[in-house]
C-alpha positions as CSV (number, residue, x, y, z in Angstrom):
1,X,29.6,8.2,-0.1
2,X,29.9,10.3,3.6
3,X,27.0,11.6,3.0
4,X,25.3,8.7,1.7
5,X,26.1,6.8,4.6
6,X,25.0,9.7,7.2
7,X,21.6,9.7,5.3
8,X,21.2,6.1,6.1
9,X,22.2,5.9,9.7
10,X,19.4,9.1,10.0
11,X,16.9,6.6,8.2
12,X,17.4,4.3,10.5
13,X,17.3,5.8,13.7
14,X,14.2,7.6,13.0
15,X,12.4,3.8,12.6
16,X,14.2,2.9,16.1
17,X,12.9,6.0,17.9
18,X,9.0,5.0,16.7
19,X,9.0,1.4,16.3
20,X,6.7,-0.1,19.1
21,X,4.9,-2.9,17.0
22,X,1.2,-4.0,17.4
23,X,-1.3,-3.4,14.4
24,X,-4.7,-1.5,16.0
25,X,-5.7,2.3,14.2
26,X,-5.2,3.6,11.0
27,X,-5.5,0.4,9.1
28,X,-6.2,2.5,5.9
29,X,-2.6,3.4,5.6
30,X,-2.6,-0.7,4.1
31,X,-5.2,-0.5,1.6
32,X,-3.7,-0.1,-2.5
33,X,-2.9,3.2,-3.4
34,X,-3.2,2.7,-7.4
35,X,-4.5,0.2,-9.9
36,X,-1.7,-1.2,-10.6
37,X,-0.8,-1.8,-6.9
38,X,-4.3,-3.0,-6.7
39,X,-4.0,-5.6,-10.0
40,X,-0.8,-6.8,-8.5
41,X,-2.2,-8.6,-5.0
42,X,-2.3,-5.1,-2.9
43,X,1.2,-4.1,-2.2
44,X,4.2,-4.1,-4.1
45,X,7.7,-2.6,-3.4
46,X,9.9,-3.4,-6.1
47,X,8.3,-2.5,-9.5
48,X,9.8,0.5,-11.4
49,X,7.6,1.6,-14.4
50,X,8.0,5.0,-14.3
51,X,4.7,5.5,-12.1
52,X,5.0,8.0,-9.1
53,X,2.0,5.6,-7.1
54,X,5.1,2.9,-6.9
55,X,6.7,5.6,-4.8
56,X,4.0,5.2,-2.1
57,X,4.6,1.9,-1.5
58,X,8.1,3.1,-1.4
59,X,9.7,5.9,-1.2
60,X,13.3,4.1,-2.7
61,X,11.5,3.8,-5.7
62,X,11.1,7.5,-6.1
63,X,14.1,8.9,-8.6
64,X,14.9,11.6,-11.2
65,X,12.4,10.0,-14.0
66,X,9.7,10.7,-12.3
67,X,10.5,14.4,-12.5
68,X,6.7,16.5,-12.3
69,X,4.8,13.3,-12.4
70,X,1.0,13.6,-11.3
71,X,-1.2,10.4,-10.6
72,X,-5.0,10.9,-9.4
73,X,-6.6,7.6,-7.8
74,X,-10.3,6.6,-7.0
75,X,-11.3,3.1,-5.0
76,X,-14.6,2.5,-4.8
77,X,-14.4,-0.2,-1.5
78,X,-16.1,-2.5,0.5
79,X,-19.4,-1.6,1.7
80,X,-19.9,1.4,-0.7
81,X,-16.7,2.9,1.2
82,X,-14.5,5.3,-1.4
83,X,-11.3,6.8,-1.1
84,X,-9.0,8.7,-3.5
85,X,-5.4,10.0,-3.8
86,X,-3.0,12.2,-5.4
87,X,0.5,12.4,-5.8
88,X,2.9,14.9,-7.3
89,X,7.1,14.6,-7.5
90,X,10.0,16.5,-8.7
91,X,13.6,16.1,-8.5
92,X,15.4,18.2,-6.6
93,X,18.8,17.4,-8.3
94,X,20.8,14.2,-9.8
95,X,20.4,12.6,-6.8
96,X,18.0,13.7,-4.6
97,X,14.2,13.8,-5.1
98,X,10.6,14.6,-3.4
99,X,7.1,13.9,-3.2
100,X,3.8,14.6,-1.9
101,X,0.4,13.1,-1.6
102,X,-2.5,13.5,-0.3
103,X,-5.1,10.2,0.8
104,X,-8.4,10.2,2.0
105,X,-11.3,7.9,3.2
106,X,-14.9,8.3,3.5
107,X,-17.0,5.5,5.2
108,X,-20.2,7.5,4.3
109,X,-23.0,7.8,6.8
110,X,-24.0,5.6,9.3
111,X,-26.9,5.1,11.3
112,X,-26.2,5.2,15.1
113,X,-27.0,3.7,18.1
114,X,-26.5,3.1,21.9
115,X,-25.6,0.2,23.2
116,X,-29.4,-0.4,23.8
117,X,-30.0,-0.3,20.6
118,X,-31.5,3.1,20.6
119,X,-30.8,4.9,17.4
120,X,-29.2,8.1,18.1
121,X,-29.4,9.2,14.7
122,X,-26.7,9.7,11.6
123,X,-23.2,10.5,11.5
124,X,-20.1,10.3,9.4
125,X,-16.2,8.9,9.7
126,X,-13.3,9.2,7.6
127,X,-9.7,9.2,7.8
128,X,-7.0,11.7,6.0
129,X,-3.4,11.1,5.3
130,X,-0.7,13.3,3.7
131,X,2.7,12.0,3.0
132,X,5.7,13.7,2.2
133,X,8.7,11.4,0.5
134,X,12.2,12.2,-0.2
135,X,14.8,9.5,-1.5
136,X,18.3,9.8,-2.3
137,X,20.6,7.9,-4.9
138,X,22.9,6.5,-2.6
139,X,25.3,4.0,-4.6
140,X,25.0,3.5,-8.6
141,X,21.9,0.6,-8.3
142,X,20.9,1.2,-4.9
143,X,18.5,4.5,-3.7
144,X,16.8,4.7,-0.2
145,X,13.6,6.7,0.8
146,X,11.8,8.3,3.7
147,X,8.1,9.0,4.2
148,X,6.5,11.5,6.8
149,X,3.2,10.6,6.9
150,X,0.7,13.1,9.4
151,X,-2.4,11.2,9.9
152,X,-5.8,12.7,11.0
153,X,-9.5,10.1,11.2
154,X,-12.8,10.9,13.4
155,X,-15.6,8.7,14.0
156,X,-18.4,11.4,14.8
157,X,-17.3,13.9,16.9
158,X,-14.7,11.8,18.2
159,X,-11.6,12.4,16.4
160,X,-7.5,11.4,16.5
161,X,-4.5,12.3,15.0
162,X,-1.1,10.4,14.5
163,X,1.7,10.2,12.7
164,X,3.9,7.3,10.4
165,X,7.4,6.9,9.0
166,X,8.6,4.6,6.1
167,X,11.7,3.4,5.4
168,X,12.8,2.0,2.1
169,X,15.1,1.0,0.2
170,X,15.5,-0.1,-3.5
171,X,18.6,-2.2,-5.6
172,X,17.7,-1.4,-9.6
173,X,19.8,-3.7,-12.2
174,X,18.6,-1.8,-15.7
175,X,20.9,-3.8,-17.5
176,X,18.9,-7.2,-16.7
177,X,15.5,-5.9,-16.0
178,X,15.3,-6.7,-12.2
179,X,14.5,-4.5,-9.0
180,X,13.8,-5.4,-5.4
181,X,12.5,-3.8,-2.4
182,X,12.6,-3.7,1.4
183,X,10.7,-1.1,3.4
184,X,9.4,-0.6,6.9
185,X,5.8,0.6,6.6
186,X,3.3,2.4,9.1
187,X,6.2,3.3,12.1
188,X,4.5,5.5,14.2
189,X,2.3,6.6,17.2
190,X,-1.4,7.7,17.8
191,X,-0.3,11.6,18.8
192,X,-4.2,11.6,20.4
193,X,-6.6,9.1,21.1
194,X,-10.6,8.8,20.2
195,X,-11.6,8.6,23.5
196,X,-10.2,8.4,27.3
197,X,-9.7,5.8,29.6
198,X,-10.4,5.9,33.0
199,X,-6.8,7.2,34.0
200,X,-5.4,8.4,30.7
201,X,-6.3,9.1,26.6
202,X,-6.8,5.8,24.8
203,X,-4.2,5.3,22.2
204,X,-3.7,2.2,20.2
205,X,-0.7,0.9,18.0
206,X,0.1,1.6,14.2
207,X,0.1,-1.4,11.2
208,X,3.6,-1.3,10.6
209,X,5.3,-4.0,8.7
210,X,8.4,-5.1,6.8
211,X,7.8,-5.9,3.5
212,X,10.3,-7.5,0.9
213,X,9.8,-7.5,-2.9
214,X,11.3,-8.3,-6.1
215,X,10.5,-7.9,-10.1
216,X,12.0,-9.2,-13.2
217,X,10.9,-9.1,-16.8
218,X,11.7,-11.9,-18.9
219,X,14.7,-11.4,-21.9
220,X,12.4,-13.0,-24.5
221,X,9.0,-13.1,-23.6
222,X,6.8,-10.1,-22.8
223,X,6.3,-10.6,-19.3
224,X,7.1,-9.3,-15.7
225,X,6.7,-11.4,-12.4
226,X,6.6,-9.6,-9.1
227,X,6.9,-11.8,-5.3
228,X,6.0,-9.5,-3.2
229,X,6.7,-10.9,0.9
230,X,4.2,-9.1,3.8
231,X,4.3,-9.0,7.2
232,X,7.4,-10.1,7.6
233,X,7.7,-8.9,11.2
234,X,5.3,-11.7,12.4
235,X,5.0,-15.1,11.1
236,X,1.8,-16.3,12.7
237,X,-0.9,-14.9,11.2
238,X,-3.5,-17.5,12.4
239,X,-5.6,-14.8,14.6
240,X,-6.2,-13.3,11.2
241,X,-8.5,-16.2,9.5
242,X,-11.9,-16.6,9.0
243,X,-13.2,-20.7,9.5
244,X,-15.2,-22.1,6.7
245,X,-17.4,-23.7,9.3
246,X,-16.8,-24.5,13.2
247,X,-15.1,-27.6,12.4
248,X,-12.4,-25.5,10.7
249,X,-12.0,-22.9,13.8
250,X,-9.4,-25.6,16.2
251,X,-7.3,-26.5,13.4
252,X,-4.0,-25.5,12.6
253,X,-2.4,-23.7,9.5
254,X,0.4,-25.8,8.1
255,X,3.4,-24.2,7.6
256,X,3.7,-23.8,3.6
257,X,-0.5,-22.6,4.1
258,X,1.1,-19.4,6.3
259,X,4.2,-19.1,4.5
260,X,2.1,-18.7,1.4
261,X,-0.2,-15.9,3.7
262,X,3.1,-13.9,3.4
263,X,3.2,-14.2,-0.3
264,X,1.8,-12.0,-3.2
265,X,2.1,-13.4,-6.4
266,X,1.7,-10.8,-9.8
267,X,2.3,-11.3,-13.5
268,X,2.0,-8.5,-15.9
269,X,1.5,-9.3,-19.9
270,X,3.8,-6.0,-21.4
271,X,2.9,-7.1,-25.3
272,X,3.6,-3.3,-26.5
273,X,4.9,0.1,-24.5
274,X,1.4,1.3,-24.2
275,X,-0.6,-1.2,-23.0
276,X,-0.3,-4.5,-20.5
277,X,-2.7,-6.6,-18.6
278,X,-2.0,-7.5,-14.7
279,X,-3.3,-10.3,-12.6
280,X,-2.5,-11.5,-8.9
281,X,-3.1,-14.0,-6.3
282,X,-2.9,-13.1,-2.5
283,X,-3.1,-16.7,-0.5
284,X,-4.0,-14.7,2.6
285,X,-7.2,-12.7,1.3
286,X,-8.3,-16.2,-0.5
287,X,-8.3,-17.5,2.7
288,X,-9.4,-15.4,5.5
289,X,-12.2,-14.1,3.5
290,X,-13.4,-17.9,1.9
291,X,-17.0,-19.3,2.7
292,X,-18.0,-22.6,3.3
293,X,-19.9,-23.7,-0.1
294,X,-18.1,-20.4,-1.5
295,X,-17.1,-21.1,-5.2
296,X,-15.0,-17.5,-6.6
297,X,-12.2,-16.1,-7.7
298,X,-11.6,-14.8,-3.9
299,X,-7.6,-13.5,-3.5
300,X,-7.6,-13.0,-7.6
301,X,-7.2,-9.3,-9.3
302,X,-6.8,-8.0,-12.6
303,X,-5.8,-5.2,-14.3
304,X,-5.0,-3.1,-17.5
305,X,-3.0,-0.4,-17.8
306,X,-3.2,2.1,-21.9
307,X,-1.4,5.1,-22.7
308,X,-3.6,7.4,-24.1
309,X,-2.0,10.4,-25.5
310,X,0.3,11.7,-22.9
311,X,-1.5,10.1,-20.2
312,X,-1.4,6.6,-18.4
313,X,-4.8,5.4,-17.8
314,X,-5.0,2.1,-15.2
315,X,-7.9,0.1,-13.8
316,X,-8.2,-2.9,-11.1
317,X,-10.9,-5.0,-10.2
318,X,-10.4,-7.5,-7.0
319,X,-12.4,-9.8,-5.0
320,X,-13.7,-10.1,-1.3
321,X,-16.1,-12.9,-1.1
322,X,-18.8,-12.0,0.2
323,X,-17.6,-9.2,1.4
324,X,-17.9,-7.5,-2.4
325,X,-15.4,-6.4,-5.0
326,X,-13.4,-3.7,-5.3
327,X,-12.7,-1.4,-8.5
328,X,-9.6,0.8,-8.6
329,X,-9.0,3.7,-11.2
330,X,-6.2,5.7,-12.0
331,X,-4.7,8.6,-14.1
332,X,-1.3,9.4,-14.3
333,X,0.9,11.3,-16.3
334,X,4.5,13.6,-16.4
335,X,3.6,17.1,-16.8
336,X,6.9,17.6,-18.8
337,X,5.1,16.1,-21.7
338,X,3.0,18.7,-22.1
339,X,6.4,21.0,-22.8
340,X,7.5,18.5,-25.8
């Protein structure tokens, strides 16, 4: 238990030393890591399923049965923008486990131009993230985590480099089929800027967030619900909307309307071990992303996860208004299968 509590205090006073708020660069470090995550509204901190993508949303959720797990990831974007991940873990004993995984974006190329409007010809952007995880059994239901996440993105020839922490932690009642989740997300600085300002480098804040989350499967009945709570670190989230129309711009979000902003709401349908179907609503992508005359299924995923052999095969398709769809793939599987 000493040591237990020493690994906590460490936890924590890492998160002090690089919390400075805001929400500016790196914004990637957000974006659904898996299909599953994707299915489920985006984020979720609380599901254990034995898939080592859950550890990236956090790192509590990382323990000994996910021993030489490998997942592969592809997202095919918004505006035909595409990133991918991996993720490998191991145990190192009883108690103590790590993980790595590597992220990256690619926006494609762009065309660009001056502020004149002078095109200046093509160029490229993209943004890279590697993240290391360890977590630690720290009581008999509860486990806590830590992610180092070195960060790297250019725009051009302009380029920056940063660098994250999370902070989680997990309570896991096996016995009644219930888990929940707290972690801090995205702590961190910009290390070096894109550009300069007149009297120094340019460097803008981190996303971070709290998030809170918690998932139970039904006794009788073939189902699992997930709340998952965002942004939990600021309440008013009305600079994030999008009007319908310029009547809509002066009004004021009621206080269930941005309570439910925080909310993500996911059911998964588990009829047999090797296959279930996921959907999800998030109330704040529904709204900031809805159009005037718009009739979709905007802030609505789905997905479907099949065991195929030894491997876990997963797929998610969300949607963005007008801003397009989403489809999310993923491949997972425990490399100690293979030695059955």
């Amino acid at each position: 238990m000493r040591y237990s509590l020493i690994f906590v205090f460490l936890l924590f006073g890492v998160v002090e030393a690089f919390c400075d708020g805001g929400s500016n660069v790196y914004k990637f470090l957000s974006l659904p890591n898996s299909a599953q995550v994707a299915a489920l509204g985006g984020s979720n901190v609380s599901l254990k399923n034995g898939d080592v993508n859950m550890a990236f949303q956090n790192p509590a959720l990382l323990d000994n049965e996910l021993n030489n797990s490998v997942a592969v990831n592809y997202v095919n974007y918004l505006s035909d923008v595409n990133y991918g991940s991996v993720a490998y873990s191991r145990n190192i004993n009883t108690y103590n486990s790590w993980a790595i995984g590597v992220t990256y974006l690619n926006y494609g190329t762009l065309d660009g131009y001056t502020e004149e409007d002078v095109e200046t010809g093509e160029f490229s952007a993209g943004d890279l993230c590697v993240t290391a995880l360890y977590s630690r059994q720290l009581f008999d239901r509860i486990r806590a985590g830590m992610a180092l996440k070195p960060i790297y993105s250019y725009i051009d020839s302009y380029s920056s480099f940063g660098l994250a922490v999370d902070v989680g932690a997990s309570y896991v009642d096996t016995a009644h089929a219930f888990t929940m989740g707290l972690v801090l997300k995205n702590v961190g600085v910009q290390l070096t800027g894109y550009y300069d300002d007149e009297d120094s480098e340019h460097r803008e804040r981190l996303p971070w967030e709290l998030q809170f989350g918690l998932s139970k499967r039904l006794s009788h009945a073939p189902f699992r619900f997930s709340l998952t709570f965002v942004d939990l670190n600021r309440w008013d989230l009305d600079y994030y909307r999008s009007p319908k129309s310029a009547s809509d711009a002066d009004k004021d979000i009621s206080w269930g309307d941005m309570f439910l902003r925080h909310t993500l709401v996911g059911l998964e349908f588990l009829p047999t071990k090797s296959f279930s179907l996921m959907a999800a609503y998030n109330h704040r992508r529904s709204q900031e992303y809805d159009l005037e005359d718009s009739k979709s299924l905007n802030g609505f995923s789905l997905g479907a996860l099949l065991n195929v052999y030894k491997f876990r095969l997963g797929v998610a398709y969300a949607q963005y208004a007008a801003a397009g769809n989403t489809l999310t793939l993923s491949l997972a599987t425990s490399l100690d299968e293979f030695k059955k």
